[in-house]
VMD Tcl script that builds the backbone (N, CA, C; Angstrom):
set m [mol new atoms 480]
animate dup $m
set s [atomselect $m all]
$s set {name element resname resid chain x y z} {
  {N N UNK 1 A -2.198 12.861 -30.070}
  {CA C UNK 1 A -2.061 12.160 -31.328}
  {C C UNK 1 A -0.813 11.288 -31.351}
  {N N UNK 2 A 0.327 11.621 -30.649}
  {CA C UNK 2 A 1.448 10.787 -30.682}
  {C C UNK 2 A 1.686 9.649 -30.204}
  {N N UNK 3 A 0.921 9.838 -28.657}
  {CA C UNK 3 A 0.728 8.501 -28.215}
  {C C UNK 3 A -0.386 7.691 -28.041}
  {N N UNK 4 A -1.414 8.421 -28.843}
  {CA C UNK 4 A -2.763 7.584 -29.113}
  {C C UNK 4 A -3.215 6.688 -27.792}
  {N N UNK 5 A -3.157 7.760 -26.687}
  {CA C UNK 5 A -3.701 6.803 -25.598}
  {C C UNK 5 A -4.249 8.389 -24.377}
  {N N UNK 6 A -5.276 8.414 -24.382}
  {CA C UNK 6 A -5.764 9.858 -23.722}
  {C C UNK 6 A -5.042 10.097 -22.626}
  {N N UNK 7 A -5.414 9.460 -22.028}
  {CA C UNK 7 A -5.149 9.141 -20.193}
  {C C UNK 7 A -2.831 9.585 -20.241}
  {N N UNK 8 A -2.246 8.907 -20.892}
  {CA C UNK 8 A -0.838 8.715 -21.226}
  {C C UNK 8 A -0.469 10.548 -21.499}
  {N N UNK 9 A -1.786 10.707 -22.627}
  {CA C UNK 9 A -1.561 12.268 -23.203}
  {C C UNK 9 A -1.902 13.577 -22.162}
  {N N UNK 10 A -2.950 12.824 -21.260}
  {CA C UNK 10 A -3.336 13.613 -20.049}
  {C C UNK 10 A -1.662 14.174 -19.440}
  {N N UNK 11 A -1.357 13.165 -18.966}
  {CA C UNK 11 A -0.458 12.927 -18.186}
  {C C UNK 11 A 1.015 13.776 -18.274}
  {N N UNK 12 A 1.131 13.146 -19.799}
  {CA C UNK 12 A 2.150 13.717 -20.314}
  {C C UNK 12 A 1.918 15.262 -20.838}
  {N N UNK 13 A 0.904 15.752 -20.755}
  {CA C UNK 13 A 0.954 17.277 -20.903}
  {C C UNK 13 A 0.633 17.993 -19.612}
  {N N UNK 14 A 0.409 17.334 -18.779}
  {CA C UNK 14 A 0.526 17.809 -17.132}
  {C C UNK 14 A 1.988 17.744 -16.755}
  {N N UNK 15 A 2.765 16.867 -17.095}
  {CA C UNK 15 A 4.352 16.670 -16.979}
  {C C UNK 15 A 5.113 17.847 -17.637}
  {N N UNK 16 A 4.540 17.972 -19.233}
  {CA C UNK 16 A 4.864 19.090 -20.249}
  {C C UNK 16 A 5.050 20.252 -19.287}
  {N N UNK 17 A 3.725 20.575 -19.172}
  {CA C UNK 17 A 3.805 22.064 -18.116}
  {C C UNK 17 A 4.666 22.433 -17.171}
  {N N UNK 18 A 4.153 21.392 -16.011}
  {CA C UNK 18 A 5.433 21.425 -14.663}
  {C C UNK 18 A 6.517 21.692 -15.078}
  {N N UNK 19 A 7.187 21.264 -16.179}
  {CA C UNK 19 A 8.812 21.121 -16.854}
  {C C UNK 19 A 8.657 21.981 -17.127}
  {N N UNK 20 A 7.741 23.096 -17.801}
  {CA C UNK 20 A 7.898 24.291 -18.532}
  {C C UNK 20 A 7.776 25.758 -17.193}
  {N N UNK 21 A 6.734 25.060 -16.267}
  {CA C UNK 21 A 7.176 26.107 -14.902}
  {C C UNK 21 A 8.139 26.381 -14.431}
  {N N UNK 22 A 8.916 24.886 -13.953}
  {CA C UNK 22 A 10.124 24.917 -13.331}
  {C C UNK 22 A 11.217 25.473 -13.827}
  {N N UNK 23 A 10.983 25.905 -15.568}
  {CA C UNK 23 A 12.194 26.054 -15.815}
  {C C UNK 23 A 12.206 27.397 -15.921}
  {N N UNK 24 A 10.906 28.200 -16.078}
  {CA C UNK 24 A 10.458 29.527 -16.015}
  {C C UNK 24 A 11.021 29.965 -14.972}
  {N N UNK 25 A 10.645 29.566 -13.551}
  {CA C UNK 25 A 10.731 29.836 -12.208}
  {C C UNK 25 A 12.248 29.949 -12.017}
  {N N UNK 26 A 12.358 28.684 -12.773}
  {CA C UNK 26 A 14.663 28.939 -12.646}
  {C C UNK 26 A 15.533 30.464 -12.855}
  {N N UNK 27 A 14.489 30.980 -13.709}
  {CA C UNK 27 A 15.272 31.479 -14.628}
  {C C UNK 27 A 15.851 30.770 -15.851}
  {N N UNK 28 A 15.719 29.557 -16.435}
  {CA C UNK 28 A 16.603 29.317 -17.382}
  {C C UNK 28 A 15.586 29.066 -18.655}
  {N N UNK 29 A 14.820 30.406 -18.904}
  {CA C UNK 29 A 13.948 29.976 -20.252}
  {C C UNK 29 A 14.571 31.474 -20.595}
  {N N UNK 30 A 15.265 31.094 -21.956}
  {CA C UNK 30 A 15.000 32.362 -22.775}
  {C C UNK 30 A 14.218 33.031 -23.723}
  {N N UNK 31 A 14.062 34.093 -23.709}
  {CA C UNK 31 A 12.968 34.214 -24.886}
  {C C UNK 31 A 13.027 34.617 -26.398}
  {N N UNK 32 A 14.483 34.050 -26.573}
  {CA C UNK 32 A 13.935 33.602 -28.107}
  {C C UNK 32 A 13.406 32.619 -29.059}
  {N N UNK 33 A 13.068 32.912 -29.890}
  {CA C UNK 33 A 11.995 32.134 -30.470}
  {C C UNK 33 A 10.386 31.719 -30.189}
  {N N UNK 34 A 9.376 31.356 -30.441}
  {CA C UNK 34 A 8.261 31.399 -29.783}
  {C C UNK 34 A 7.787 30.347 -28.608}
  {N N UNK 35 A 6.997 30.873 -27.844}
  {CA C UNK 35 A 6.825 29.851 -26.622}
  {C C UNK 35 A 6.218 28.403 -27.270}
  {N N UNK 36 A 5.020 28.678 -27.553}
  {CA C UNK 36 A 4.459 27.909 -28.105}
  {C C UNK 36 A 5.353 26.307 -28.822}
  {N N UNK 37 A 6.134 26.616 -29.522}
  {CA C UNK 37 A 7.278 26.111 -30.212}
  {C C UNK 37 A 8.006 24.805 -28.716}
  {N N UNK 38 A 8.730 25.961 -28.357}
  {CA C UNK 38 A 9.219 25.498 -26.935}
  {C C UNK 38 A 8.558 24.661 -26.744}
  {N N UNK 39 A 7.196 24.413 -25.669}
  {CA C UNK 39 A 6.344 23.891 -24.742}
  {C C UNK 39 A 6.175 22.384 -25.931}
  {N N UNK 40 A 6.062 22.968 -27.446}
  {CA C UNK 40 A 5.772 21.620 -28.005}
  {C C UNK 40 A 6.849 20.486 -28.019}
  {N N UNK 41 A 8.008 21.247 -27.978}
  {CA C UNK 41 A 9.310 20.665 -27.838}
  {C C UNK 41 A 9.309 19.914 -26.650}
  {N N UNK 42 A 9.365 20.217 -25.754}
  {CA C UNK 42 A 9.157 19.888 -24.201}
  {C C UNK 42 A 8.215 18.518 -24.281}
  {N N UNK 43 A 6.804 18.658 -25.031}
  {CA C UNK 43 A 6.164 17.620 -24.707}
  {C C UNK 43 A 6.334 16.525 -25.622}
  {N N UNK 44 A 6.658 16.846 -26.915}
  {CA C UNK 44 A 7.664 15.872 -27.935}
  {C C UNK 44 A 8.473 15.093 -27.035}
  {N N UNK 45 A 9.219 15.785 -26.494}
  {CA C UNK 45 A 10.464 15.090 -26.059}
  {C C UNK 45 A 9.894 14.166 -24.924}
  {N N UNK 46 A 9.280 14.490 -23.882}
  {CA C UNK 46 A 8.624 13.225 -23.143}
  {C C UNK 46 A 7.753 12.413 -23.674}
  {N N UNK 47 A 7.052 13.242 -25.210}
  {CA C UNK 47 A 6.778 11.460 -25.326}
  {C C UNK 47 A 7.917 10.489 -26.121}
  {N N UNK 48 A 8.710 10.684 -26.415}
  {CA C UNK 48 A 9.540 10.250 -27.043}
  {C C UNK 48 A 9.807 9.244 -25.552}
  {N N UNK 49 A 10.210 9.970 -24.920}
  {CA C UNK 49 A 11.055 9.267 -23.475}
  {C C UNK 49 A 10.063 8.267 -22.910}
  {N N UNK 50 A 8.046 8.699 -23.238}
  {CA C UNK 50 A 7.058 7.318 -22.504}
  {C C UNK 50 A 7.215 6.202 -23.466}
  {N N UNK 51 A 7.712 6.355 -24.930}
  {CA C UNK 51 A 7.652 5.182 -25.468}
  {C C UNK 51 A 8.977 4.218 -25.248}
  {N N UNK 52 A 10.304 4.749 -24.923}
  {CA C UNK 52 A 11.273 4.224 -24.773}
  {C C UNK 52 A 11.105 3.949 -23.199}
  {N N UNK 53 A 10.185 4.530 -22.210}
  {CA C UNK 53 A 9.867 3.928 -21.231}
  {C C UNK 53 A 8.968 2.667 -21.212}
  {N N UNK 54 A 8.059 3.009 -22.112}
  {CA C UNK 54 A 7.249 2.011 -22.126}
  {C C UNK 54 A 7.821 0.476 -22.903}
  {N N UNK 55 A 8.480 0.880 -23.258}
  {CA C UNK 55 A 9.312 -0.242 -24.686}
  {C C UNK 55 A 10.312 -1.195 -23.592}
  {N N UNK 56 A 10.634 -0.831 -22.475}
  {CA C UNK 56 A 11.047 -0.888 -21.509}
  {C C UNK 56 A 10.484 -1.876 -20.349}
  {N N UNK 57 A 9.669 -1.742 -20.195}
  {CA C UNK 57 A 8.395 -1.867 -19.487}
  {C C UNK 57 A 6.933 -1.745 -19.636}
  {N N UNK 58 A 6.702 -2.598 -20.665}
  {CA C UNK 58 A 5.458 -3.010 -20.978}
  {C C UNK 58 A 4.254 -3.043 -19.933}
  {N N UNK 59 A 2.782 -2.021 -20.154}
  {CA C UNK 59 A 1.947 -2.735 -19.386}
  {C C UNK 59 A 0.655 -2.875 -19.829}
  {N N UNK 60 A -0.416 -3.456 -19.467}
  {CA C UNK 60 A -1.922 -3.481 -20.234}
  {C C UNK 60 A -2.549 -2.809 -19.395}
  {N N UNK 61 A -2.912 -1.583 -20.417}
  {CA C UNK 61 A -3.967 -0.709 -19.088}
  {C C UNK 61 A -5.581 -0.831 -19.967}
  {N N UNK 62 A -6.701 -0.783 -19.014}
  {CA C UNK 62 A -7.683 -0.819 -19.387}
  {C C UNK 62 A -8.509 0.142 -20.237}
  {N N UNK 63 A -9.721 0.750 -20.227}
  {CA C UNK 63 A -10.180 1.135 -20.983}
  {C C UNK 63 A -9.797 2.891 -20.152}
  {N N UNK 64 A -10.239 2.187 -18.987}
  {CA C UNK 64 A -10.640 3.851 -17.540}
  {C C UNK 64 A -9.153 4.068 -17.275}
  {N N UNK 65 A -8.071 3.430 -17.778}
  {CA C UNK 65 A -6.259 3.511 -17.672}
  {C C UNK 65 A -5.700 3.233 -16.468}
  {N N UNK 66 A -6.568 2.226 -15.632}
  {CA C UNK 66 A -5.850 1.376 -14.546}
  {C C UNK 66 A -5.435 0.171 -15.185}
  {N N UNK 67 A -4.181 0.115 -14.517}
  {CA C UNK 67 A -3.620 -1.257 -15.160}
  {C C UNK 67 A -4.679 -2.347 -14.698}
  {N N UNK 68 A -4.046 -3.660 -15.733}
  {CA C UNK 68 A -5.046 -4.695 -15.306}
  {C C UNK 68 A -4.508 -5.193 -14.572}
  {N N UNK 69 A -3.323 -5.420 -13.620}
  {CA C UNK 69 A -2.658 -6.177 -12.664}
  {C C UNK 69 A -3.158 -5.559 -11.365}
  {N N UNK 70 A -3.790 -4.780 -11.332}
  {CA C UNK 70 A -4.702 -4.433 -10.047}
  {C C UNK 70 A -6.228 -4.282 -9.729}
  {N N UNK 71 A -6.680 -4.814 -11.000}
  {CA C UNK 71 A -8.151 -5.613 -10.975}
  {C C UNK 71 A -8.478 -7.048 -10.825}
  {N N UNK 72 A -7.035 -7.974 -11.760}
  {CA C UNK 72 A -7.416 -9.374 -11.317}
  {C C UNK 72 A -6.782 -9.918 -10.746}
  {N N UNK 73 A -7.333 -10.942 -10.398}
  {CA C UNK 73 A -6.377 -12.215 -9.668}
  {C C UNK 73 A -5.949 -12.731 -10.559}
  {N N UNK 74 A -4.670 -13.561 -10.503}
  {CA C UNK 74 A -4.046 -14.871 -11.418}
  {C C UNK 74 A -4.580 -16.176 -10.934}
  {N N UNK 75 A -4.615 -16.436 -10.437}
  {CA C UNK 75 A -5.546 -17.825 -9.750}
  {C C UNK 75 A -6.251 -17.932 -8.309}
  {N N UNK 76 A -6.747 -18.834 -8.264}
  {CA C UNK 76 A -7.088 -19.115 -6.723}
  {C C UNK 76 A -6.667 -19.412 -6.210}
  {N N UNK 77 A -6.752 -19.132 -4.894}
  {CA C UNK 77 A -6.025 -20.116 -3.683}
  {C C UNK 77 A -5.675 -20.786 -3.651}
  {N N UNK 78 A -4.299 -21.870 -3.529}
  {CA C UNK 78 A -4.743 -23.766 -3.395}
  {C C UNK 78 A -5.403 -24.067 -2.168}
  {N N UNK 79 A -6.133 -24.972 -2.434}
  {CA C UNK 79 A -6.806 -25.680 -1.166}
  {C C UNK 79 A -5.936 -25.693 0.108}
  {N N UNK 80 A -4.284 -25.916 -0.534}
  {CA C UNK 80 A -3.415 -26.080 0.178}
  {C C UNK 80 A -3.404 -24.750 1.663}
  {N N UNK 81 A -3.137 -23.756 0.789}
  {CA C UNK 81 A -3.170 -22.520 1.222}
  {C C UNK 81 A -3.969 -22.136 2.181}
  {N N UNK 82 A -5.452 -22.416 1.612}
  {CA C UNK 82 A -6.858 -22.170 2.322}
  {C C UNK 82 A -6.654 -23.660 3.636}
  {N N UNK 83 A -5.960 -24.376 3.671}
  {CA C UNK 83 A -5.951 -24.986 4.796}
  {C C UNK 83 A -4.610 -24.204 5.817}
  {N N UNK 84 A -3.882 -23.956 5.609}
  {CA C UNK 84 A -2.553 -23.009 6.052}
  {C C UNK 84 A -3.403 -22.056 6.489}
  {N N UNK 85 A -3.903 -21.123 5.940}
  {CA C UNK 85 A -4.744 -19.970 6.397}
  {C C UNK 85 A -5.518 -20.089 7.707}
  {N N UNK 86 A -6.521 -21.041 7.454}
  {CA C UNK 86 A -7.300 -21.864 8.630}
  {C C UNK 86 A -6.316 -22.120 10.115}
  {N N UNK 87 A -5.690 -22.841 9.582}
  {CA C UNK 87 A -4.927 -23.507 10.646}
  {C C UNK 87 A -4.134 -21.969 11.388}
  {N N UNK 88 A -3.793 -21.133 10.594}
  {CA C UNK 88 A -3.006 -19.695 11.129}
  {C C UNK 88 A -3.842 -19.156 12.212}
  {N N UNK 89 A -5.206 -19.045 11.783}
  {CA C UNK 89 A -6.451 -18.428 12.260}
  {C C UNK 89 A -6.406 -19.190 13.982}
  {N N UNK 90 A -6.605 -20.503 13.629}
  {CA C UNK 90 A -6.991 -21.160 14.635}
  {C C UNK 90 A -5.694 -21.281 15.984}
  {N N UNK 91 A -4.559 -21.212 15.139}
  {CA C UNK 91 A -3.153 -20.881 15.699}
  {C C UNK 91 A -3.550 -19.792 16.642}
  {N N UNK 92 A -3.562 -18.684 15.866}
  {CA C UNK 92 A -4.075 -17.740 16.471}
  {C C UNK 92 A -4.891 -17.510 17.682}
  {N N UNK 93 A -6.040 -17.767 17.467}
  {CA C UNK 93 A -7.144 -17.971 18.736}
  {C C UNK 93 A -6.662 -18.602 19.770}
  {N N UNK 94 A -5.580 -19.784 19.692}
  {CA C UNK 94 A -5.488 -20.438 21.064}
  {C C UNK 94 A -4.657 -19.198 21.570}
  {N N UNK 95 A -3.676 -18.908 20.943}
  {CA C UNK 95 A -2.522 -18.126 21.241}
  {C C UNK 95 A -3.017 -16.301 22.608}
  {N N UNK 96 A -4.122 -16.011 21.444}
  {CA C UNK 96 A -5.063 -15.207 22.075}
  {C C UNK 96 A -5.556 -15.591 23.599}
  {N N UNK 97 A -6.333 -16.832 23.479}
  {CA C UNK 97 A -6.473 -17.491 24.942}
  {C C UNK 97 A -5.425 -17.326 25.737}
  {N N UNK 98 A -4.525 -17.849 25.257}
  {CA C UNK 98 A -3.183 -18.254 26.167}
  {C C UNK 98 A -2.830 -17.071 26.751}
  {N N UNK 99 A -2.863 -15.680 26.612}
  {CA C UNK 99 A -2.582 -14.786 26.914}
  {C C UNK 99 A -3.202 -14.288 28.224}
  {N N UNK 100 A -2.176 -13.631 29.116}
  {CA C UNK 100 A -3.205 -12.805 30.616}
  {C C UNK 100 A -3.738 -12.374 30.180}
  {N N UNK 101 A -5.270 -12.034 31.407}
  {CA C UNK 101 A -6.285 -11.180 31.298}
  {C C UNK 101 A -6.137 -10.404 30.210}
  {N N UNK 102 A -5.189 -9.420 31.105}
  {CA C UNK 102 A -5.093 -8.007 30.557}
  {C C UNK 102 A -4.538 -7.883 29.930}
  {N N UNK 103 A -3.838 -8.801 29.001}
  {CA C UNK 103 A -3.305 -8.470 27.073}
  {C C UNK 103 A -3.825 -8.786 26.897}
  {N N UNK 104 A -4.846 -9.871 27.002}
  {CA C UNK 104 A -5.966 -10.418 25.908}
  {C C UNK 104 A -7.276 -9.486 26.103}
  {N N UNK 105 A -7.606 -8.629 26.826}
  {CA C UNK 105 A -8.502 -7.672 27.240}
  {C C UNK 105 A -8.496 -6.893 26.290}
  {N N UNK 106 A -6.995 -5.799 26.428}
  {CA C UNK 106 A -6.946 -5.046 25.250}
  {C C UNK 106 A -6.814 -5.294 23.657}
  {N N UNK 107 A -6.532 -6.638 23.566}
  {CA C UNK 107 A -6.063 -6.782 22.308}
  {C C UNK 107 A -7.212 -7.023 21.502}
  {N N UNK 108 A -8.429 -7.676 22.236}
  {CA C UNK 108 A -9.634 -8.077 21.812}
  {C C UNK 108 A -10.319 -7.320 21.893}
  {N N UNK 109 A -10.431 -5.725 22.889}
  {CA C UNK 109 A -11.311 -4.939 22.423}
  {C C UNK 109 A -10.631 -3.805 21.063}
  {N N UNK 110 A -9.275 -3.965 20.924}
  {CA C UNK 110 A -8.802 -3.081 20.068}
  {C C UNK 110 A -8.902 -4.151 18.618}
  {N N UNK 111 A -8.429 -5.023 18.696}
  {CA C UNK 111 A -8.627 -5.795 17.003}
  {C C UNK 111 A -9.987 -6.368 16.793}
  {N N UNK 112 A -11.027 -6.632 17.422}
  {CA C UNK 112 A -11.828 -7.541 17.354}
  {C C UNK 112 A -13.349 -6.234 17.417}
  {N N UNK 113 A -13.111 -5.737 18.041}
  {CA C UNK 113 A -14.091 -4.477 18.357}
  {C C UNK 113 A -13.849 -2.938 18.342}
  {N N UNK 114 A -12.837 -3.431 17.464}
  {CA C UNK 114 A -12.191 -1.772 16.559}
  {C C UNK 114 A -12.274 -0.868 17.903}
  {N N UNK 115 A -11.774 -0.710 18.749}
  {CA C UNK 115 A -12.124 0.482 19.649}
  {C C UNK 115 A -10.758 1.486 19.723}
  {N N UNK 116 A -10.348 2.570 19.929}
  {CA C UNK 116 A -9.281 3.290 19.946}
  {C C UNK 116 A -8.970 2.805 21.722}
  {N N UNK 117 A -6.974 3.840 21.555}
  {CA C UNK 117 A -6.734 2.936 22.815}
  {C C UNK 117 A -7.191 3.938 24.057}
  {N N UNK 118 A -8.058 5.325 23.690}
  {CA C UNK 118 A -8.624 6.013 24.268}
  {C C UNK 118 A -9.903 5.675 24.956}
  {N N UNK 119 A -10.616 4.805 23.930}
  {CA C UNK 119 A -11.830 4.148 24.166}
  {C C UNK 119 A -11.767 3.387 24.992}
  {N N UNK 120 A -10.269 2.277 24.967}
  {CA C UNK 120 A -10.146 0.973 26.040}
  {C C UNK 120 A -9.525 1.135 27.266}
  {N N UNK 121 A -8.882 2.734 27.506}
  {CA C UNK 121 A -8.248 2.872 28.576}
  {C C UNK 121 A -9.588 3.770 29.264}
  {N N UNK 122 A -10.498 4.228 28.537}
  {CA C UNK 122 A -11.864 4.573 29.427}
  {C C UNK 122 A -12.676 3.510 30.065}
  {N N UNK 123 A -12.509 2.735 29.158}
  {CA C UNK 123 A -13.523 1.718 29.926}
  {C C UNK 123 A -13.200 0.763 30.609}
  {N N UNK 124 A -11.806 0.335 31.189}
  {CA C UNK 124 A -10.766 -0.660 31.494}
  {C C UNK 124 A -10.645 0.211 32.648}
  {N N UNK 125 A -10.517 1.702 32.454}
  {CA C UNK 125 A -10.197 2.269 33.981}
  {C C UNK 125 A -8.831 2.457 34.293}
  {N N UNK 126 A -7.873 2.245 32.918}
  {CA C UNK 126 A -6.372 2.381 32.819}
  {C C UNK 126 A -5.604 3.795 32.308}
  {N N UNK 127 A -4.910 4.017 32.098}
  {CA C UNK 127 A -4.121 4.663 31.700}
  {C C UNK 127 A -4.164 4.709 30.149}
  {N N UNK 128 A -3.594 5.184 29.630}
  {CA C UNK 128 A -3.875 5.259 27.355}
  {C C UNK 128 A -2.303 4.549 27.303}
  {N N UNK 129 A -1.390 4.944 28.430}
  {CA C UNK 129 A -0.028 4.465 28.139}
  {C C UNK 129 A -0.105 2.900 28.574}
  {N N UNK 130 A -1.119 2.505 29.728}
  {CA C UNK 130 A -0.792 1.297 30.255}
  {C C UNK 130 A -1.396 0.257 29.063}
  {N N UNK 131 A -2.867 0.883 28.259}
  {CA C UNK 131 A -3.452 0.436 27.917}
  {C C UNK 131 A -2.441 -0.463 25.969}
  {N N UNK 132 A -1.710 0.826 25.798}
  {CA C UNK 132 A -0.511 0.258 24.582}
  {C C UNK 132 A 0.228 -0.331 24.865}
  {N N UNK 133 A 1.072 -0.125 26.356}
  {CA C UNK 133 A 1.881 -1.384 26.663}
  {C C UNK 133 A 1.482 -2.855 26.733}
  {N N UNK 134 A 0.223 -3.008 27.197}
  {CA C UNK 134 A -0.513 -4.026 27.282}
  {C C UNK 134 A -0.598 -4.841 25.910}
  {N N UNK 135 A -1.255 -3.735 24.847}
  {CA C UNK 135 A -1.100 -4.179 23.489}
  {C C UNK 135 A 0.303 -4.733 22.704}
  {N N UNK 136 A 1.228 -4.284 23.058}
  {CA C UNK 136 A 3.016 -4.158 23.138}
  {C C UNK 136 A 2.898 -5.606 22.879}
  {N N UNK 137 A 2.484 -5.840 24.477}
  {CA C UNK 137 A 3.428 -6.951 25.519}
  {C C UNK 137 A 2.228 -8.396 24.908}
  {N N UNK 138 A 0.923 -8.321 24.554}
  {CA C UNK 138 A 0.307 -8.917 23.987}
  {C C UNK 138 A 0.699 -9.190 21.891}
  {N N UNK 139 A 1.190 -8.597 21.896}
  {CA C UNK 139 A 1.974 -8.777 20.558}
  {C C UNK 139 A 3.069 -9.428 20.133}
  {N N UNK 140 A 3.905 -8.894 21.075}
  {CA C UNK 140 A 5.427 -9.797 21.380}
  {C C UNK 140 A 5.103 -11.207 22.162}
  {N N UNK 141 A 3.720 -11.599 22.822}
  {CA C UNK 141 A 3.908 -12.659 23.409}
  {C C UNK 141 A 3.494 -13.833 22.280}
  {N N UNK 142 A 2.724 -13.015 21.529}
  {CA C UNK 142 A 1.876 -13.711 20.364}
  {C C UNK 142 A 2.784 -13.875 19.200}
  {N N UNK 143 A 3.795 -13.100 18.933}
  {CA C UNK 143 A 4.791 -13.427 18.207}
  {C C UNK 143 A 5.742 -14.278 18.451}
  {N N UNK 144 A 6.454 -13.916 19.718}
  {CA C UNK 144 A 6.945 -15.166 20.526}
  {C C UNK 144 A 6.387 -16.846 19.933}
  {N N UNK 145 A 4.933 -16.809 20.434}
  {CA C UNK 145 A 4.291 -18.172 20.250}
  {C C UNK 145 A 4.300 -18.926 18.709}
  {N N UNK 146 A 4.007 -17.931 18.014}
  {CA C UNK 146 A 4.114 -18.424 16.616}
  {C C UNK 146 A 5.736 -18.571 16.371}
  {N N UNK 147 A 6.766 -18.094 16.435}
  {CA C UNK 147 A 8.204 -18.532 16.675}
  {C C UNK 147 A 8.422 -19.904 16.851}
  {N N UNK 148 A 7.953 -19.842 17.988}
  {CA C UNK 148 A 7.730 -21.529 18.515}
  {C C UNK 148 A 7.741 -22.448 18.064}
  {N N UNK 149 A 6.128 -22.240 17.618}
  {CA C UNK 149 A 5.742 -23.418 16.840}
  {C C UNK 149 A 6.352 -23.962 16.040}
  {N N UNK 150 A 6.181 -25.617 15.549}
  {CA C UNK 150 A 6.918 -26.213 14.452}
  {C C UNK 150 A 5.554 -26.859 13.521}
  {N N UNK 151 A 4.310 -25.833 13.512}
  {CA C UNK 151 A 2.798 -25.912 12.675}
  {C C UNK 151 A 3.582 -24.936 11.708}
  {N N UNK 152 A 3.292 -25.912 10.492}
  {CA C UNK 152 A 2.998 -24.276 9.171}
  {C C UNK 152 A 2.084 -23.735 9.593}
  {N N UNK 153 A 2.508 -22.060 9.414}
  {CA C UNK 153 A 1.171 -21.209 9.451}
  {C C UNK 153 A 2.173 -20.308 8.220}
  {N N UNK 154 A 0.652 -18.934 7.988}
  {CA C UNK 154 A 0.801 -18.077 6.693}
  {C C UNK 154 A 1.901 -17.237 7.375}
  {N N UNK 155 A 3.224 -16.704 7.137}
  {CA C UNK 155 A 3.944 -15.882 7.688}
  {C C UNK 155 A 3.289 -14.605 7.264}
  {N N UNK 156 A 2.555 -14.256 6.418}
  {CA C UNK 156 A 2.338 -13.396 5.937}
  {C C UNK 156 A 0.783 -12.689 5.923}
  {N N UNK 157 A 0.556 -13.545 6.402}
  {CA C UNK 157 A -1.620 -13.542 6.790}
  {C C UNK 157 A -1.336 -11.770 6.900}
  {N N UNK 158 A -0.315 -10.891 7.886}
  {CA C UNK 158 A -1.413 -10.159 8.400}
  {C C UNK 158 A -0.172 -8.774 8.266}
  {N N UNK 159 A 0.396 -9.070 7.589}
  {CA C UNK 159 A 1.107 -7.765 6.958}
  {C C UNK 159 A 0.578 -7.110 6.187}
  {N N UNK 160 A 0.808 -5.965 6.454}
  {CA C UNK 160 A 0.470 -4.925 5.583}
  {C C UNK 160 A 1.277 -4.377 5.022}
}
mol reanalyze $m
mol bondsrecalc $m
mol representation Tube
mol addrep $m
C-alpha cells in the first residue's frame, strides 16, 4: 500500500526479511516489544529509503516491472553508421584472408562454425594448446591490422 507498485512491494518485503534474518542471526534483535511491530518497522523504513532512492533516480518501469530502457531503442541507426558497420565487416574479411593458413583455419572454424577448440584440435590433428595459440596469434594479427588502418571502422562492433 505504501508504495503502490507490486513488483517494488515484492521486493521490498524480500529485503524486509533478509534485514530481519541477519539481524536475528547477529544476535542483535531483542525481544522486547512485539515482532510483528519490529519487521513493520524494518519495512517502513526501506520504503521510506525506495522513495528517497527513487526521488533520486527516477525510472519508468512497465506494466511486468522491467524498465523501459531495456525494451526500446531511441533511434535508428544513421545510414552513416550502417555504412561504418559494412565497411568494418568487409575490413574484416580481407584481414581474415590476409592471415596464414593456420590462424585463419582456426579462427574460421571457431567464429564462423561455432566449433570448440577441442573440436578444432580433433579435426586439424593439433594439439587444444596449439590450436588457442593459433587463435591468440590470429587475433593479435587482426588487431594489429585494424591499428593500421587510416579506414573508419566501428571500434566497438564486437565488444562485449
Amino acid at each position: 500500500m505504501i508504495v503502490k507498485d507490486r513488483y517494488a512491494a515484492e521486493d521490498l518485503m524480500q529485503e524486509a526479511f533478509i534485514k530481519a534474518i541477519h539481524t536475528i542471526k547477529s544476535g542483535k534483535y531483542n525481544e522486547e516489544g512485539k515482532f510483528l511491530h519490529w519487521i513493520l518497522r524494518i519495512a517502513h523504513n526501506l520504503s521510506i529509503d525506495h522513495f528517497r532512492k527513487s526521488k533520486r533516480y527516477p525510472t519508468v518501469t512497465m506494466q511486468d516491472g522491467t524498465s523501459v530502457f531495456t525494451s526500446l531503442e531511441f533511434s535508428e541507426s544513421s545510414i552513416e553508421n550502417e555504412f561504418i558497420k559494412q565497411d568494418t565487416y568487409d575490413l574484416l574479411k580481407s584481414f581474415v584472408k590476409e592471415l596464414p593458413d593456420t590462424q585463419r583455419e582456426v579462427l574460421v572454424m571457431r567464429h564462423y562454425m561455432n566449433m570448440s577448440f577441442q573440436e578444432i584440435a580433433d579435426a586439424t590433428g593439433i594439439g587444444i594448446n596449439t590450436a588457442l595459440g593459433r587463435m591468440r596469434y590470429a587475433l593479435i594479427n587482426i588487431k594489429k591490422k585494424f591499428e593500421q588502418t587510416h579506414k573508419a571502422y566501428d571500434k566497438n562492433l564486437y565488444r562485449k
